[in-house]
C-alpha positions as CSV (number, residue, x, y, z in Angstrom):
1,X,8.1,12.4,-18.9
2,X,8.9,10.3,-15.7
3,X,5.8,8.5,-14.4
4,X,5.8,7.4,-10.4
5,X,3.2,5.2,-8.5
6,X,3.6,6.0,-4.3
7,X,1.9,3.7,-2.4
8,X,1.1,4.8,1.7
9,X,-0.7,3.0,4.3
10,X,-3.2,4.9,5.9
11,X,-1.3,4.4,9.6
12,X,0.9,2.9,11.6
13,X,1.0,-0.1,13.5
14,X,1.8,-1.6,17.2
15,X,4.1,-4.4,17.2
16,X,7.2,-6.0,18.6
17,X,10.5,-5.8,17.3
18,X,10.5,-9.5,16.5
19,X,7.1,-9.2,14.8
20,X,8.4,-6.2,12.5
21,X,11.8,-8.6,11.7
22,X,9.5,-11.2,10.7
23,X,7.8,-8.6,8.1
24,X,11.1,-7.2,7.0
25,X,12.4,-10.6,7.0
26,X,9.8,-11.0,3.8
27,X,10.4,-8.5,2.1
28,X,14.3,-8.7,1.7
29,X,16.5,-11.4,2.6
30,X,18.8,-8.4,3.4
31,X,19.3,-7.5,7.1
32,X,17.1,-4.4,8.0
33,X,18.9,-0.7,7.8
34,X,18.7,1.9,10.3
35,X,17.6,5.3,9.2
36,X,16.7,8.3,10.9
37,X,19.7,9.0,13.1
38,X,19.3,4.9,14.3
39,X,15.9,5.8,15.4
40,X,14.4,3.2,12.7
41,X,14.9,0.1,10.9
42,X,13.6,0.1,7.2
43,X,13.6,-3.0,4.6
44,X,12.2,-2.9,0.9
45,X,11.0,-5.1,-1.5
46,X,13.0,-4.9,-4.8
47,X,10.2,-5.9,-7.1
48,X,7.2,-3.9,-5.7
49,X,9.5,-1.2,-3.8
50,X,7.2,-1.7,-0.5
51,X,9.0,-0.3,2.1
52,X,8.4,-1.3,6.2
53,X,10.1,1.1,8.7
54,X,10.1,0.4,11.8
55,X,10.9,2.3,15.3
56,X,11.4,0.6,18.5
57,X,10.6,3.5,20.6
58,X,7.0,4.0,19.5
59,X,6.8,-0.5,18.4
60,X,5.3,0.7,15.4
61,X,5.7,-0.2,11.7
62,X,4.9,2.0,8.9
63,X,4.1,1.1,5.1
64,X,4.8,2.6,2.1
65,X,6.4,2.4,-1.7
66,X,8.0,5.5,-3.0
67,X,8.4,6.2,-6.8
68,X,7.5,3.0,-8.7
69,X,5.6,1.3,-6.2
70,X,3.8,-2.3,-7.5
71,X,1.2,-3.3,-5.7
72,X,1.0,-6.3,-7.9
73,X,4.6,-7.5,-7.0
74,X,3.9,-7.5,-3.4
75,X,5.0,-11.0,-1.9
76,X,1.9,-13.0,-0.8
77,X,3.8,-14.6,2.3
78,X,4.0,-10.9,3.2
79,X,0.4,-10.4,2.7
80,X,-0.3,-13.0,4.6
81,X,1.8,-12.4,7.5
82,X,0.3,-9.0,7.4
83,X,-3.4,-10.0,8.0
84,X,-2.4,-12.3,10.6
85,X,-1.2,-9.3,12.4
86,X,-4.2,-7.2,11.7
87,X,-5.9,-10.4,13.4
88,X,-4.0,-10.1,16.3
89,X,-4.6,-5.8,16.8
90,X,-8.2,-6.7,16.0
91,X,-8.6,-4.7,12.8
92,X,-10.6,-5.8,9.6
93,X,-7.8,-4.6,6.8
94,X,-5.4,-1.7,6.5
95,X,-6.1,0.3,3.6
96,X,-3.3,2.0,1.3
97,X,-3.9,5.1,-1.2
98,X,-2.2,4.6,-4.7
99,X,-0.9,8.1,-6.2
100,X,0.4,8.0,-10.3
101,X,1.8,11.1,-10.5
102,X,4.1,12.5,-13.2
103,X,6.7,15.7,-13.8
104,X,4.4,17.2,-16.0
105,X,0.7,17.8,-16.2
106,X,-0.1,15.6,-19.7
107,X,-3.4,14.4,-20.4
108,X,-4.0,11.2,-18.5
109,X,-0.9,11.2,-16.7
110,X,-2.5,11.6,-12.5
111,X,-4.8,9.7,-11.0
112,X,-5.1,6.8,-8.2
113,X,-6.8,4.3,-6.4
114,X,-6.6,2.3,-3.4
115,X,-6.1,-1.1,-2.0
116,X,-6.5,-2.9,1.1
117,X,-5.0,-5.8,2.9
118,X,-7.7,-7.8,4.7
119,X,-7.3,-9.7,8.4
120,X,-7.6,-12.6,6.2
121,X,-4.3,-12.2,4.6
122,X,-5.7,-11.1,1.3
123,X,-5.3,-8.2,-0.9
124,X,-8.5,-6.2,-1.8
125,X,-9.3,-4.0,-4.6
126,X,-12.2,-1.6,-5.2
127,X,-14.9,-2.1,-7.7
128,X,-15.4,0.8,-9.5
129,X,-18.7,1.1,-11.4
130,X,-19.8,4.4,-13.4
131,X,-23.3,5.1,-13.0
132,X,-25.3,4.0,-16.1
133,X,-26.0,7.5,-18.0
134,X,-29.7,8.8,-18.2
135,X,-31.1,9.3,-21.6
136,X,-31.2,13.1,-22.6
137,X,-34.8,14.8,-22.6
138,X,-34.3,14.9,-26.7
139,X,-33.0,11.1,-26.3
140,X,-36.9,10.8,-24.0
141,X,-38.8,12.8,-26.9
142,X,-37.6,10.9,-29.7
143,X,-38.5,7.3,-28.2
C-alpha cells in the first residue's frame, strides 16, 4: 500500500514578484521553474515537498505539498517570512487542510487535519479534544 499526505492552502495570495522570489528563495536554493506554458514560476522544498507557484499576471502565490507532504519539515525562515506577509495583506493566518490518503481503503489508512500559519510567523495546530463520554443509564443505576 502507498501512503500520501497533500497539503493545500485554503487560497491564494497578492504579492509582488520580488516578494514571491524571496519565498521561493527559502524554500530551494534552486532558481524558480516556469510551469504552465511560462504562465508560473514554482519552487519546492525537498524535505517537506511544499510547493509555492507563482503567476505574475494575477501577483498571486499559491501553496501546496503533493504526495508526501511534511508539514513538520517546513523551514521556519519560511514561516516566518510567511506571516510577515500575512501582516502586510492584513490577515490573521492562512490555514492549510492536511489529506493522508492511500491506494487502498485499509483500516486506518485516511484521515486529516489542518494547520495554520499565523501573522506572527508561527505555525499553529489544532487541539483536538474528545468529549468525555456519559455514563450509560445501567452505568447511572448501578452507582
Amino acid at each position: 500500500m502507498n501512503y500520501y499526505t497533500d497539503i493545500t492552502a485554503e487560497k491564494a495570495l497578492k504579492c509582488s514578484l520580488e516578494e514571491a522570489l524571496e519565498l521561493m528563495k527559502l524554500l530551494t536554493p534552486n532558481e524558480p521553474t516556469k510551469v504552465d506554458g511560462g504562465e508560473a514560476l514554482t519552487a519546492t522544498h525537498g524535505d517537506s515537498c511544499l510547493s509555492a507557484e507563482y503567476y505574475p499576471k494575477e501577483q498571486e502565490i499559491y501553496f501546496f505539498a503533493e504526495n508526501y507532504g511534511d508539514s513538520s519539515a517546513i523551514p521556519d525562515e519560511f514561516i516566518a517570512r510567511l506571516g510577515a506577509l500575512l501582516t502586510k495583506l492584513g490577515l490573521p493566518h492562512l490555514e492549510f487542510g492536511v489529506a493522508f490518503t492511500g491506494d487502498r481503503h485499509d483500516p486506518g489508512s485516511h484521515g486529516g487535519t489542518c494547520f495554520r500559519i499565523s501573522a506572527e510567523g508561527r505555525m499553529v495546530e489544532p487541539k483536538l479534544a474528545w468529549p468525555k463520554p456519559k455514563p450509560s443509564r445501567k452505568q447511572k443505576a448501578d452507582s
